[in-house]
C-alpha positions as CSV (number, residue, x, y, z in Angstrom):
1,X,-15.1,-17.5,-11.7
2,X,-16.2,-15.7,-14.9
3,X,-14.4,-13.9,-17.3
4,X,-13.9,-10.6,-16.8
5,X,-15.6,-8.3,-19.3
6,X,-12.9,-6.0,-21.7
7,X,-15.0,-2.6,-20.2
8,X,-13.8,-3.8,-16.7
9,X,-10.4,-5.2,-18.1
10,X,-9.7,-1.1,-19.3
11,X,-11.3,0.3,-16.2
12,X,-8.8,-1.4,-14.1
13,X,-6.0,-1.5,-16.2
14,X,-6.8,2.5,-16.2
15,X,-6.7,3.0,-12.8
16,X,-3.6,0.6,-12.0
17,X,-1.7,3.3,-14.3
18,X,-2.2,6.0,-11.7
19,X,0.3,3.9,-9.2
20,X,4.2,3.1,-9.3
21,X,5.3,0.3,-7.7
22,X,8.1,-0.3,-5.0
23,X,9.2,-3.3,-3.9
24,X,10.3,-3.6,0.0
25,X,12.9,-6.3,0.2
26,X,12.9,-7.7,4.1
27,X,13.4,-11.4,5.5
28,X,10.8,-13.6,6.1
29,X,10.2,-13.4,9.6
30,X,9.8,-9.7,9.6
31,X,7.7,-9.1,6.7
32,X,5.7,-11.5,9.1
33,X,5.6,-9.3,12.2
34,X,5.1,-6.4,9.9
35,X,1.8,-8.1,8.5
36,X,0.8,-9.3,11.8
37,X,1.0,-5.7,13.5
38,X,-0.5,-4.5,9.9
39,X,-3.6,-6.9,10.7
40,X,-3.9,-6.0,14.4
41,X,-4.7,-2.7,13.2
42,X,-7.3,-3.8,10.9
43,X,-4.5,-2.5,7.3
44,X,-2.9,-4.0,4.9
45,X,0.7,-4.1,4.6
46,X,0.7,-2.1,2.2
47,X,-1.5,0.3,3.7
48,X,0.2,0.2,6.9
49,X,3.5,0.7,4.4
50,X,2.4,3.2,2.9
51,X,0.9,4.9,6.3
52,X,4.7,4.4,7.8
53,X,6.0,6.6,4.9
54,X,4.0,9.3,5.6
55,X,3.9,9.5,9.0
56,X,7.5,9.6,8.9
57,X,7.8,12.2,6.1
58,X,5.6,14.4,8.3
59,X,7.7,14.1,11.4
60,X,10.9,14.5,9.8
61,X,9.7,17.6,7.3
62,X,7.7,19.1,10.0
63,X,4.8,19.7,7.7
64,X,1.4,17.3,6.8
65,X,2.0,15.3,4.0
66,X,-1.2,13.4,2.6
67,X,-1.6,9.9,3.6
68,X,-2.5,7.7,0.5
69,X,-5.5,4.8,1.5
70,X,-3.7,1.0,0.0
């Protein structure tokens, strides 16, 4: 694979800085039905993560809160 030019070294290294990062500790075999249910459903785990959040934000506030794509 070649090297990946500085301009697209920034550009990503730009956009990374928009996002935190939280790290979901869980054992093994349920991370692994998490990703298989997250792959049924054609997501990520992080999107499917990240869809969990908000869904259940929105149920317990009562009010839409944005979904995030990941």
């Amino acid at each position: 694979m070649p090297e990946r030019s500085d301009a697209l070294k920034k550009a990503q290294q730009k956009y990374m800085e928009k996002f935190s990062v939280a790290r979901v500790r869980m054992e093994r075999d349920r991370y692994e039905r998490v990703q298989a249910h997250a792959e049924a459903r054609g997501e990520s785990v992080n999107g499917f993560i990240n869809r969990a959040i908000s869904e259940t934000m929105e149920r317990d506030s009562g009010a839409p809160v944005a979904a995030e794509e990941g």
